[in-house]
N, CA, C and O atoms as a GROMACS GRO file, in nm:
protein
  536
    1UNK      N    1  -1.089  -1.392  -0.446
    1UNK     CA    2  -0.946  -1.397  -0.425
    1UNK      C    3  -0.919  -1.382  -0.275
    1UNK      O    4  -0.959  -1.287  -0.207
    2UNK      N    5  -0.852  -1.480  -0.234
    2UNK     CA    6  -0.789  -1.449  -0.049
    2UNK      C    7  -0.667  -1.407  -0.070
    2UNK      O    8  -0.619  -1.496  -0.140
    3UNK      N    9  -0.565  -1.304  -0.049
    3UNK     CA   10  -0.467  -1.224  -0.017
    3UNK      C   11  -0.412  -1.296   0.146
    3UNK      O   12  -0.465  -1.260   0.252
    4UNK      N   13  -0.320  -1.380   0.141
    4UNK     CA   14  -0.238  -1.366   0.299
    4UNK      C   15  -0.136  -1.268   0.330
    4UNK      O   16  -0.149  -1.166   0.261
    5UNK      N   17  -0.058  -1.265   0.395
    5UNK     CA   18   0.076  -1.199   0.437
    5UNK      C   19   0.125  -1.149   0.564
    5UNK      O   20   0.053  -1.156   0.664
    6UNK      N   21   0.227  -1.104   0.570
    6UNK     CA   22   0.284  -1.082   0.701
    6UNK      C   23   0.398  -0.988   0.708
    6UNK      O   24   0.443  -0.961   0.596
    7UNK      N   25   0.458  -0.931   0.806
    7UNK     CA   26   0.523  -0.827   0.831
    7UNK      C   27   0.666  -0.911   0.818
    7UNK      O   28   0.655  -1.022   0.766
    8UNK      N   29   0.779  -0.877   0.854
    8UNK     CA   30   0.951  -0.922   0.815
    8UNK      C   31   0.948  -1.026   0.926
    8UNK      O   32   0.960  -1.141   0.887
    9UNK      N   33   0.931  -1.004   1.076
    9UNK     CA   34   0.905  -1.060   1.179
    9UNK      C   35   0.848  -1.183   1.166
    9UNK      O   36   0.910  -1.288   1.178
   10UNK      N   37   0.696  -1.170   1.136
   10UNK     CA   38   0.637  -1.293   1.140
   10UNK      C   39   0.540  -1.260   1.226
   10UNK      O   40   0.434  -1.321   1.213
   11UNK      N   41   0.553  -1.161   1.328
   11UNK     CA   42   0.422  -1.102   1.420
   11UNK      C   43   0.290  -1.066   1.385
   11UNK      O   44   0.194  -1.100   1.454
   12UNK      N   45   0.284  -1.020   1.315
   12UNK     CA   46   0.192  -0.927   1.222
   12UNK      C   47   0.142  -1.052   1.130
   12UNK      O   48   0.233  -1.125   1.091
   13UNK      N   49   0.022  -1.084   1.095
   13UNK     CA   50  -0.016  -1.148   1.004
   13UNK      C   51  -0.189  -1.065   0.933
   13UNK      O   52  -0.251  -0.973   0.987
   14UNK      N   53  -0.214  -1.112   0.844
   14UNK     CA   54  -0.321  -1.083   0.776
   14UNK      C   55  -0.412  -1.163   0.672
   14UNK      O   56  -0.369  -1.270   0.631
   15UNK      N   57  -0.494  -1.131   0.642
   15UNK     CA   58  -0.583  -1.183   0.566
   15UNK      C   59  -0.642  -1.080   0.470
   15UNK      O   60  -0.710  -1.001   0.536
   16UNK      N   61  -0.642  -1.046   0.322
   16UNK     CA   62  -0.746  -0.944   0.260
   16UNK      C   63  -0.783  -1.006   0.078
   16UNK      O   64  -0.739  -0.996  -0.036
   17UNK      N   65  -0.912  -1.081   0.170
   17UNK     CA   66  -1.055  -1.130   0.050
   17UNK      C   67  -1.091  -1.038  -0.020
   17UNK      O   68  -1.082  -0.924   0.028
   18UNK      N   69  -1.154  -1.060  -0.187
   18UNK     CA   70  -1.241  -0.988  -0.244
   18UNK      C   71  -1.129  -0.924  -0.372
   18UNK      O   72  -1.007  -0.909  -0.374
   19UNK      N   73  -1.213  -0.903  -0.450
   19UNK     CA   74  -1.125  -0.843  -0.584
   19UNK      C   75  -1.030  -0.702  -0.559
   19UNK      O   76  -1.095  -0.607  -0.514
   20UNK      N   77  -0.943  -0.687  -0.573
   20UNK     CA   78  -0.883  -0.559  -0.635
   20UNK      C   79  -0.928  -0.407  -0.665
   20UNK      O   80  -0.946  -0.370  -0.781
   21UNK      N   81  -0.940  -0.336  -0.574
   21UNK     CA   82  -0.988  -0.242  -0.641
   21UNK      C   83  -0.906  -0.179  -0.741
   21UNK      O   84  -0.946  -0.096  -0.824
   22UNK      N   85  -0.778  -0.225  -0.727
   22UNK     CA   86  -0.665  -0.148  -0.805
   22UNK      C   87  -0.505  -0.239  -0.765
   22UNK      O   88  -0.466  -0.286  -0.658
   23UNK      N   89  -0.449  -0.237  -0.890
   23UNK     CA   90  -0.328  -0.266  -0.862
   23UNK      C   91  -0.208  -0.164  -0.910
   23UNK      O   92  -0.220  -0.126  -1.027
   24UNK      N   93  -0.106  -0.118  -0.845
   24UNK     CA   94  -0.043  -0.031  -0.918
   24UNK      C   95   0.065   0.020  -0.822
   24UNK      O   96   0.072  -0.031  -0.711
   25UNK      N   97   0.167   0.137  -0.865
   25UNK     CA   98   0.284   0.143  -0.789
   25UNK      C   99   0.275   0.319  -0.803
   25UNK      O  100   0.265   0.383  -0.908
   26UNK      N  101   0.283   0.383  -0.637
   26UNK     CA  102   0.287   0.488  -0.599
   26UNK      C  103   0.417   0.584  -0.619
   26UNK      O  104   0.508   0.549  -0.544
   27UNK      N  105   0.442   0.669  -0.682
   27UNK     CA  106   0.522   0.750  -0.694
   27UNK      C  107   0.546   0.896  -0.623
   27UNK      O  108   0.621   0.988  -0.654
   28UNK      N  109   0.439   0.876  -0.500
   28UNK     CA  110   0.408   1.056  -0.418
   28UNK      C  111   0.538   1.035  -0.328
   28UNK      O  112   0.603   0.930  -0.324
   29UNK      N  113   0.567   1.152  -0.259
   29UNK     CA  114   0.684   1.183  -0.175
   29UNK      C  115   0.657   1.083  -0.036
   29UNK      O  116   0.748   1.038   0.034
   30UNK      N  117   0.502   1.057  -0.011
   30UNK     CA  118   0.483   1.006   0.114
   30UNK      C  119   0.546   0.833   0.140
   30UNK      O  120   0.603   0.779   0.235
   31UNK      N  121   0.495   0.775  -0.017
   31UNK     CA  122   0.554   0.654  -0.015
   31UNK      C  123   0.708   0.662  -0.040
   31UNK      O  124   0.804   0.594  -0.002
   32UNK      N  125   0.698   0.746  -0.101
   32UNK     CA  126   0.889   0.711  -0.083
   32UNK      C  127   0.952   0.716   0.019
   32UNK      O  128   1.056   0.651   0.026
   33UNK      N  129   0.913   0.788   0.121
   33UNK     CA  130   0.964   0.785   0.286
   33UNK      C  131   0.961   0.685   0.300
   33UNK      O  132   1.069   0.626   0.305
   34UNK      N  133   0.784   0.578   0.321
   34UNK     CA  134   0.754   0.477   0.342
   34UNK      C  135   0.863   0.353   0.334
   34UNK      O  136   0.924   0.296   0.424
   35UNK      N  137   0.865   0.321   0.111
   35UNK     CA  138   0.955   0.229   0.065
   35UNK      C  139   1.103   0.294   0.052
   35UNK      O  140   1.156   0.267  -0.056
   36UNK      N  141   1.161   0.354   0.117
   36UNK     CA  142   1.274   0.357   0.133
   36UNK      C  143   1.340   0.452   0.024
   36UNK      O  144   1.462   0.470   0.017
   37UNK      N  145   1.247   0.509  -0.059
   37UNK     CA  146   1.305   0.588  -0.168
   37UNK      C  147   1.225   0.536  -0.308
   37UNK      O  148   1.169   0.620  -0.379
   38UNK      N  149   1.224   0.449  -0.329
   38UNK     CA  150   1.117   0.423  -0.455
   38UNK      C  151   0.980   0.387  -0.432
   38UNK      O  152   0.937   0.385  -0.317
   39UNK      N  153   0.894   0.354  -0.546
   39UNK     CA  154   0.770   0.379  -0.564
   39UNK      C  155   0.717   0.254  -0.422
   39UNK      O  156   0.793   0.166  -0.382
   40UNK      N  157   0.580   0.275  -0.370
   40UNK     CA  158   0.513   0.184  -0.340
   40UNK      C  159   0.441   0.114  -0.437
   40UNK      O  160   0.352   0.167  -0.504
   41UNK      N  161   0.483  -0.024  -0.450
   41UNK     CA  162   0.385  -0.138  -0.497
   41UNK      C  163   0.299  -0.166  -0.378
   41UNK      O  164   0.322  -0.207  -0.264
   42UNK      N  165   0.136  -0.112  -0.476
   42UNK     CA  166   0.020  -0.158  -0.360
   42UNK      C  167  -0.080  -0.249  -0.449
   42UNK      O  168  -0.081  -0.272  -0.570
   43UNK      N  169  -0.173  -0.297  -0.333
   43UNK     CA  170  -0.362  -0.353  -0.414
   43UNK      C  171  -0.376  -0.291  -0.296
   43UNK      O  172  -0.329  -0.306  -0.183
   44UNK      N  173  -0.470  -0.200  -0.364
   44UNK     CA  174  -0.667  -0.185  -0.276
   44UNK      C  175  -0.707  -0.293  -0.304
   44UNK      O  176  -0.711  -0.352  -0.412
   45UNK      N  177  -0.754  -0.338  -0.151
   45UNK     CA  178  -0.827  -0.433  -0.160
   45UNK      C  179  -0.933  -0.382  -0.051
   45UNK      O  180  -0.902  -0.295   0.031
   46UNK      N  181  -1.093  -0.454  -0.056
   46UNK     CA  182  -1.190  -0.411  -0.021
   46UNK      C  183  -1.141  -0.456   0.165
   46UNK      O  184  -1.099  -0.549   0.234
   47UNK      N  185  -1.198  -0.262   0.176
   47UNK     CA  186  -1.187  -0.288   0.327
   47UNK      C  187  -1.280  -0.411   0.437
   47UNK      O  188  -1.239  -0.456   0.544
   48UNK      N  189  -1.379  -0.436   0.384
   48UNK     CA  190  -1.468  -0.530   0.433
   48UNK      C  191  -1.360  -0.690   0.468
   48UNK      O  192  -1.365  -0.756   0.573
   49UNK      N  193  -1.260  -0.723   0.332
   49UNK     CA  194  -1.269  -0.823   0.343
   49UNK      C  195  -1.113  -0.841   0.418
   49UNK      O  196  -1.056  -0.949   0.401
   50UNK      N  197  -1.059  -0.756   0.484
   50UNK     CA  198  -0.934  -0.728   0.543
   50UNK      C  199  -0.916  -0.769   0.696
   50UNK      O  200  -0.970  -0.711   0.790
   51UNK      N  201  -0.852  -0.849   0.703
   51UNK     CA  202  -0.836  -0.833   0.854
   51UNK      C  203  -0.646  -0.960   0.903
   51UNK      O  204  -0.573  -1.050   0.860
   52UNK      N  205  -0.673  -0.844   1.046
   52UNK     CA  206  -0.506  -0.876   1.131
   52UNK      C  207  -0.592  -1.056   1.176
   52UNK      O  208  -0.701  -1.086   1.223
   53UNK      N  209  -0.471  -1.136   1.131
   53UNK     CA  210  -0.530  -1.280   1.200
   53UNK      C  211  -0.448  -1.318   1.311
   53UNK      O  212  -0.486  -1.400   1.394
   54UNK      N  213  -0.304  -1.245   1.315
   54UNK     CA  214  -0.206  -1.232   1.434
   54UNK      C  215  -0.162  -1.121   1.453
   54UNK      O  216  -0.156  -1.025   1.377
   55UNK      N  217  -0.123  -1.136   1.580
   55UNK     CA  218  -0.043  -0.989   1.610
   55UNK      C  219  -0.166  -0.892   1.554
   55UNK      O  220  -0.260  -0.921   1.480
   56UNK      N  221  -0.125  -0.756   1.622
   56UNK     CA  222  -0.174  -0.601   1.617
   56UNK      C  223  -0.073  -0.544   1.522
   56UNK      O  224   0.047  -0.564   1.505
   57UNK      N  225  -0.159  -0.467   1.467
   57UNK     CA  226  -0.020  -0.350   1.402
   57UNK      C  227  -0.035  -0.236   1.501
   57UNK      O  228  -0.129  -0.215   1.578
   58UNK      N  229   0.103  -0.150   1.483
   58UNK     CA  230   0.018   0.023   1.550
   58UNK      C  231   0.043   0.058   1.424
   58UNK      O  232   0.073  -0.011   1.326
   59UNK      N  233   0.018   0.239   1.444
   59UNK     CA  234  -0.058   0.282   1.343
   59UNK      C  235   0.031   0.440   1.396
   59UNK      O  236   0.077   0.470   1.506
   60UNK      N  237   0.028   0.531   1.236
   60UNK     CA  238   0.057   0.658   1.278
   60UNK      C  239  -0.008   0.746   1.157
   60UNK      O  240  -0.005   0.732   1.035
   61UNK      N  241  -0.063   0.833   1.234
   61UNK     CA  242  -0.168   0.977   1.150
   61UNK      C  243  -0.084   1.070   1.177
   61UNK      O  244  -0.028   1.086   1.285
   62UNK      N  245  -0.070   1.150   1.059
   62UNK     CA  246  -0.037   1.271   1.082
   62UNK      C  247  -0.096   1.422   1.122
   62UNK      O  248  -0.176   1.471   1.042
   63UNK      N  249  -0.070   1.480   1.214
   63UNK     CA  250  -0.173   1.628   1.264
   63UNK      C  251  -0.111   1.721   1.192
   63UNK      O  252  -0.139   1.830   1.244
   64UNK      N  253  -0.014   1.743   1.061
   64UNK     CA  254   0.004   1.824   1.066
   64UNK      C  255  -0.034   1.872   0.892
   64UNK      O  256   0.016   1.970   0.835
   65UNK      N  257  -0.126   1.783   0.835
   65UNK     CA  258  -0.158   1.807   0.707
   65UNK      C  259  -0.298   1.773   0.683
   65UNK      O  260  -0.347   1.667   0.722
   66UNK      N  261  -0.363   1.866   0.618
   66UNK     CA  262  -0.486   1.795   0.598
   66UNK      C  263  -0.507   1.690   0.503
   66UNK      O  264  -0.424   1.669   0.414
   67UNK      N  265  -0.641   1.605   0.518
   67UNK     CA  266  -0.675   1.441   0.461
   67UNK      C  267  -0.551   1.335   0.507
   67UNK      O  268  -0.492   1.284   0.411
   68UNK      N  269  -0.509   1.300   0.626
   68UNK     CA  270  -0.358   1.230   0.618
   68UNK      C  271  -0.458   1.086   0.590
   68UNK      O  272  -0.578   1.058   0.592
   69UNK      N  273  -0.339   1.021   0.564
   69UNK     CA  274  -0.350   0.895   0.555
   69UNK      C  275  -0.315   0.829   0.709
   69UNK      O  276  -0.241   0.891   0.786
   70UNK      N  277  -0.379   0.688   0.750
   70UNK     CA  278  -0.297   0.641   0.844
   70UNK      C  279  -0.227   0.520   0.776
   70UNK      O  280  -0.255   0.452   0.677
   71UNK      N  281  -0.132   0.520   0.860
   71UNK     CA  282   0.008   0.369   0.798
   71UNK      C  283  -0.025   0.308   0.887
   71UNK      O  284  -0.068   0.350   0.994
   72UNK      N  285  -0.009   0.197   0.851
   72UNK     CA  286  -0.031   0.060   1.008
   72UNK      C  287   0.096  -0.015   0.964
   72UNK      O  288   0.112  -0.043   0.845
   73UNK      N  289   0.193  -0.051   1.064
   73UNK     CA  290   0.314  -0.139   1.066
   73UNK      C  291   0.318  -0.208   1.182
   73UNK      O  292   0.240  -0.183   1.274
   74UNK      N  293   0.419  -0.312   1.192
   74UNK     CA  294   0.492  -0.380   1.290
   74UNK      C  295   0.514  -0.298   1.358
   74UNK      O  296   0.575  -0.195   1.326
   75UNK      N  297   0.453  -0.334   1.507
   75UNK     CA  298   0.527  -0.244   1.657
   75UNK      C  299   0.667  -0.333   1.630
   75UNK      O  300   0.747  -0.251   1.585
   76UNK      N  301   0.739  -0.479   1.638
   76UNK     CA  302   0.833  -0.496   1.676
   76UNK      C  303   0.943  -0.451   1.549
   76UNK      O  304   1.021  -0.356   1.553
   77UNK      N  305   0.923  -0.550   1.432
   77UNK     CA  306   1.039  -0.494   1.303
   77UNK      C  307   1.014  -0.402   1.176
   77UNK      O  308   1.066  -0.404   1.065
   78UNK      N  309   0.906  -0.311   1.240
   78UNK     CA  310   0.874  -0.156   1.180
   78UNK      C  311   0.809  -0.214   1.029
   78UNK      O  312   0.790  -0.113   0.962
   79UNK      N  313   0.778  -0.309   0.968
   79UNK     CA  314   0.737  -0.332   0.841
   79UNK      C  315   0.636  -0.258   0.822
   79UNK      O  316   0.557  -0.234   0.914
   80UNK      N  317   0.622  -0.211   0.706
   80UNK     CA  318   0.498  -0.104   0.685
   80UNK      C  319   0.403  -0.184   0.596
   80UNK      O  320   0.418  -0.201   0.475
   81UNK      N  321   0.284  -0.240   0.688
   81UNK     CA  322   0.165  -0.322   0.584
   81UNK      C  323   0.058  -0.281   0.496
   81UNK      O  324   0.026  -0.338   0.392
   82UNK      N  325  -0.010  -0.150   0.557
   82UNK     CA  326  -0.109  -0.131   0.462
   82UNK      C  327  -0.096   0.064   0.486
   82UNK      O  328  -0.023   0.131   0.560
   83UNK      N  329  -0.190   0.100   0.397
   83UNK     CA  330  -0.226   0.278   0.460
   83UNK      C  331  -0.377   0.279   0.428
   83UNK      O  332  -0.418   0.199   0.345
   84UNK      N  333  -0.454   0.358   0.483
   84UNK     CA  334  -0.570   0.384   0.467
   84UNK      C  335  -0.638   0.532   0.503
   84UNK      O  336  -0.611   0.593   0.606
   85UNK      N  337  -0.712   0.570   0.422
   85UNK     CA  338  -0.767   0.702   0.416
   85UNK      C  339  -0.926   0.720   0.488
   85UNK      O  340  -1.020   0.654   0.443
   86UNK      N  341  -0.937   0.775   0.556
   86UNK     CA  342  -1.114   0.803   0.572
   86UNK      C  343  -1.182   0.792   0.473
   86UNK      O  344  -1.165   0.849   0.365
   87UNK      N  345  -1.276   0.707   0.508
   87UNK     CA  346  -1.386   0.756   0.392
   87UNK      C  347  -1.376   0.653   0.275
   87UNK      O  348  -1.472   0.605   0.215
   88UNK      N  349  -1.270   0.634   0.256
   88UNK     CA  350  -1.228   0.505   0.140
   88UNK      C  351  -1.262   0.349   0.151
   88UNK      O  352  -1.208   0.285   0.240
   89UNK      N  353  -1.357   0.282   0.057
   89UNK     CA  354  -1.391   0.144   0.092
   89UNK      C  355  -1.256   0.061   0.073
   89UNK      O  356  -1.262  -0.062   0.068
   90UNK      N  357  -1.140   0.124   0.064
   90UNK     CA  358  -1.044  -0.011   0.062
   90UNK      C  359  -0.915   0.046   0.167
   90UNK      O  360  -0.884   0.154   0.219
   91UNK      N  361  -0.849  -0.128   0.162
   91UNK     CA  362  -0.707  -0.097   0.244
   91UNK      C  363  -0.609  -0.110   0.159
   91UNK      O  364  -0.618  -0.185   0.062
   92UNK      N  365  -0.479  -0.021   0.192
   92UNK     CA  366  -0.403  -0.049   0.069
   92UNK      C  367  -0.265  -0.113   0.143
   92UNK      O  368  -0.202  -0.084   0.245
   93UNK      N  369  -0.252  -0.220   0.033
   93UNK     CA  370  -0.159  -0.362   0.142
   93UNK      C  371  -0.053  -0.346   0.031
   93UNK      O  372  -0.063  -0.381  -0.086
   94UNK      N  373   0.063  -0.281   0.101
   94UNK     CA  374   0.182  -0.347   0.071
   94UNK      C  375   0.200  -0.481  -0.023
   94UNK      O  376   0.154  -0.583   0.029
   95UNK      N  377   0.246  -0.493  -0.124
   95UNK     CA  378   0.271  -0.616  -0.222
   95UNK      C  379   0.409  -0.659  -0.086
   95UNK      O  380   0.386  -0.746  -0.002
   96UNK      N  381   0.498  -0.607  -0.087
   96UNK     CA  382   0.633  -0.688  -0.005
   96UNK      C  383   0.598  -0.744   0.119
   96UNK      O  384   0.681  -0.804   0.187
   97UNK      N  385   0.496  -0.730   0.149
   97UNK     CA  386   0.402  -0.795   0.268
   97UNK      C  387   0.337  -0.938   0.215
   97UNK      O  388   0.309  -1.013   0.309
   98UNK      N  389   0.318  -0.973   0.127
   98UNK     CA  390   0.227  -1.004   0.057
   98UNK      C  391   0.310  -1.161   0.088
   98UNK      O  392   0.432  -1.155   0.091
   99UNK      N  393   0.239  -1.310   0.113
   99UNK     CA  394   0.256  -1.447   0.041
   99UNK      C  395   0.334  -1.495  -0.042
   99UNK      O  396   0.423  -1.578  -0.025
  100UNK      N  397   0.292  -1.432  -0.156
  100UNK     CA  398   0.325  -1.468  -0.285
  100UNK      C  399   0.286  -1.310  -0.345
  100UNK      O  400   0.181  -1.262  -0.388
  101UNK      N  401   0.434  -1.249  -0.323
  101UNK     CA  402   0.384  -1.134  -0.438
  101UNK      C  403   0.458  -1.135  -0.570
  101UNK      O  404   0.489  -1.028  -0.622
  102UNK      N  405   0.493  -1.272  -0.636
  102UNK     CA  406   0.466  -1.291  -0.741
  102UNK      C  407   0.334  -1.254  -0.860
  102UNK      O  408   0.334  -1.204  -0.972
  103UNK      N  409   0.243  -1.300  -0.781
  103UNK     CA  410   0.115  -1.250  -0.874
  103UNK      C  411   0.101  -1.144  -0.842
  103UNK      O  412  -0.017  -1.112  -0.854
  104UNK      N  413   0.169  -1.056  -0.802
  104UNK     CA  414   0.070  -0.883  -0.846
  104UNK      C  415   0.145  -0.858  -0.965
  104UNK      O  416   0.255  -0.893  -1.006
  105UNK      N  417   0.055  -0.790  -1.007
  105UNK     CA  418   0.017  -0.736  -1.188
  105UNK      C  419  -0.026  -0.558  -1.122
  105UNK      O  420  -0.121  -0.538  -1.047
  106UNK      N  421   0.088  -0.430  -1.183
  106UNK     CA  422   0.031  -0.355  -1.147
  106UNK      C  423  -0.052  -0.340  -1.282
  106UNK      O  424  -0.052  -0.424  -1.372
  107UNK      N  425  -0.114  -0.234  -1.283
  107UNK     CA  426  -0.223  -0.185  -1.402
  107UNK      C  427  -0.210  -0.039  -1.420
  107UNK      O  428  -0.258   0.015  -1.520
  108UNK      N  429  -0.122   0.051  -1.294
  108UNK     CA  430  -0.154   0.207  -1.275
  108UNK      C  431  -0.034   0.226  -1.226
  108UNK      O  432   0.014   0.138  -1.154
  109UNK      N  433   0.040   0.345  -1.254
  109UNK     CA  434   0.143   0.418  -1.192
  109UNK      C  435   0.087   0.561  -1.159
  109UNK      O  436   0.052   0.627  -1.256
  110UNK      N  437   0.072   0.624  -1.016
  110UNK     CA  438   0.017   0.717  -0.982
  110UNK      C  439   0.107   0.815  -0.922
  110UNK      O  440   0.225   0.789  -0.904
  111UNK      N  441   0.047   0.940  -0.888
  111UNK     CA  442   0.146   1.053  -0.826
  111UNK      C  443   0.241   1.082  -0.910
  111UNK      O  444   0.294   1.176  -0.849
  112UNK      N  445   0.321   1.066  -1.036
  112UNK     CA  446   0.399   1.075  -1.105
  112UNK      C  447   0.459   1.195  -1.062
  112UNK      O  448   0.580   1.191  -1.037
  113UNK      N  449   0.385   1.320  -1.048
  113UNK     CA  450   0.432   1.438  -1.049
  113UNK      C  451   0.582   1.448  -0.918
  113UNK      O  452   0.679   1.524  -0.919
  114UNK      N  453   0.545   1.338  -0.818
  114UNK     CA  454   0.652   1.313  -0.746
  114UNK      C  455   0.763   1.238  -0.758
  114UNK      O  456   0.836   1.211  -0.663
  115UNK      N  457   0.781   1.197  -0.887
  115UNK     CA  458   0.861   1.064  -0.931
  115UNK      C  459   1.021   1.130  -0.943
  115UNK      O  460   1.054   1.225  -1.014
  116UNK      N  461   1.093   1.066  -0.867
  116UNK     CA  462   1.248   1.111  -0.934
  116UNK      C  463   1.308   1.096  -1.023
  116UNK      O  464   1.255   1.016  -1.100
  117UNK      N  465   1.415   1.143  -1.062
  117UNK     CA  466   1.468   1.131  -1.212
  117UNK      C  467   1.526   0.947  -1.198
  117UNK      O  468   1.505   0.880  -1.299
  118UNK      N  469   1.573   0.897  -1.115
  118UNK     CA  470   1.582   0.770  -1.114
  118UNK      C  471   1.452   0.695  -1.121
  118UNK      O  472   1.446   0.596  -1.194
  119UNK      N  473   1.374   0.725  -1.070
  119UNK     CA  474   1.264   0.635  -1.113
  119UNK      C  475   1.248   0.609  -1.244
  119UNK      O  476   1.249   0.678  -1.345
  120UNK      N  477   1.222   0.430  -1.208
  120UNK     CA  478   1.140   0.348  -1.400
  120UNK      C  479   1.006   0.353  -1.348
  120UNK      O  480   0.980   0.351  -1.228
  121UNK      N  481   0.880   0.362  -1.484
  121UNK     CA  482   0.801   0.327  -1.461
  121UNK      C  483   0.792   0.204  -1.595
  121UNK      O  484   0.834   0.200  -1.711
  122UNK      N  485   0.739   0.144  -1.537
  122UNK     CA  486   0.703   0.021  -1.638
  122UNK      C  487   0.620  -0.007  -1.780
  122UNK      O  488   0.511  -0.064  -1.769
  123UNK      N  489   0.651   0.020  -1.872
  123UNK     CA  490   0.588   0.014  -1.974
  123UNK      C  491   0.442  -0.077  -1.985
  123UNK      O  492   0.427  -0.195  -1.953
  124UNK      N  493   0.348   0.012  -2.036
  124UNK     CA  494   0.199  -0.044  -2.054
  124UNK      C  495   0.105   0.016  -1.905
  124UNK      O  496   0.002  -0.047  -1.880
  125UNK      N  497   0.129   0.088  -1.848
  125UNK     CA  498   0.091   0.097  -1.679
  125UNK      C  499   0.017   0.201  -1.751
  125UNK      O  500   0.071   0.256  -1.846
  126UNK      N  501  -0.136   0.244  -1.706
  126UNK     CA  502  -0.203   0.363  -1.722
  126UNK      C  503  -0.090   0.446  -1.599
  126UNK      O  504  -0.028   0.399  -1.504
  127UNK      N  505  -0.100   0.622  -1.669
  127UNK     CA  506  -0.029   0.672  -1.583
  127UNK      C  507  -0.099   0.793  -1.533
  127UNK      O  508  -0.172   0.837  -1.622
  128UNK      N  509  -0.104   0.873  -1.407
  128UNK     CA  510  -0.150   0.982  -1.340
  128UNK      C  511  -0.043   1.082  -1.297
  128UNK      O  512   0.057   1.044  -1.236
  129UNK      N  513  -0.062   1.199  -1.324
  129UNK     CA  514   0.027   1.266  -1.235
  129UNK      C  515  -0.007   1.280  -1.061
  129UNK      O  516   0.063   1.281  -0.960
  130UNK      N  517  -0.110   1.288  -1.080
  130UNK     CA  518  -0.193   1.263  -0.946
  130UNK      C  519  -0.297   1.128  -0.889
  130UNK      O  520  -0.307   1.023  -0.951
  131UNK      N  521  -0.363   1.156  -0.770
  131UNK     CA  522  -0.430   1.047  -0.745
  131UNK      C  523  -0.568   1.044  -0.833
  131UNK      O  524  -0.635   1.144  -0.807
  132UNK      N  525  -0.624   0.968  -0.919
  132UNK     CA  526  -0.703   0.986  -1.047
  132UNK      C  527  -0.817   0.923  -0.982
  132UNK      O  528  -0.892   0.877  -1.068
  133UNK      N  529  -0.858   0.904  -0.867
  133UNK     CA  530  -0.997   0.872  -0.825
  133UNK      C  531  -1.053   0.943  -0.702
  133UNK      O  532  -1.013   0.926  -0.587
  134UNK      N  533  -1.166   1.037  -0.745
  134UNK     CA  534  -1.232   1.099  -0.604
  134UNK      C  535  -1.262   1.065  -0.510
  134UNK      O  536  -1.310   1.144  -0.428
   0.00000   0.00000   0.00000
């Protein structure tokens, strides 16, 4: 599978090959900052097969929690494309970034324990209160 996409701009472009490690929509407090208040729709996709084909993203880590994640977005129209953890073989790409994010199919709704009372989750989705892989 080849994955394209790009940031709101058009600056930012990407490429991310290779199967899925996961498809599914984030419910922790961090993505909701991220998506504006509701869940992140993401794919892990294998870090190997990922890469910027235009434009740079920057990037921001946090010092003030342990294990942070880093976010990589648009320096110019702030789009938030992927996040990634140490240590983890995948990148996790934004679906609203995405080509055609028609075809994502989530499979998992995770973090639940952070979910607001407005939040839907989608019927048939395996569900976690937490992140369910070591």
């Amino acid at each position: 599978m080849s994955l394209t996409g790009k940031c709101y701009c058009g600056r930012v472009r990407f490429e991310a090959k290779g199967e899925p490690v996961t498809a599914g929509l984030c419910y922790c407090r961090e993505c909701q900052y991220i998506s504006g208040g509701g869940p992140n729709s993401f794919l892990a996709m294998p870090v190997e097969g990922f890469a910027y084909t235009a434009g740079a993203p920057k990037s921001f880590t946090r010092d003030d929690i342990p294990n942070p994640r880093t976010r990589e977005f648009c320096p110019d129209c702030g789009t938030s494309l992927t996040t990634r953890a140490e240590g983890r073989p995948f990148v996790v790409v934004k679906v609203g970034t995405l080509d055609d994010p028609a075809s994502f199919k989530p499979t998992v709704a995770i973090q639940l324990a952070d979910k607001q009372p407005w939040h839907n989750v989608p019927e048939g989705l395996k569900q976690f209160d937490r992140w369910p892989w070591s």
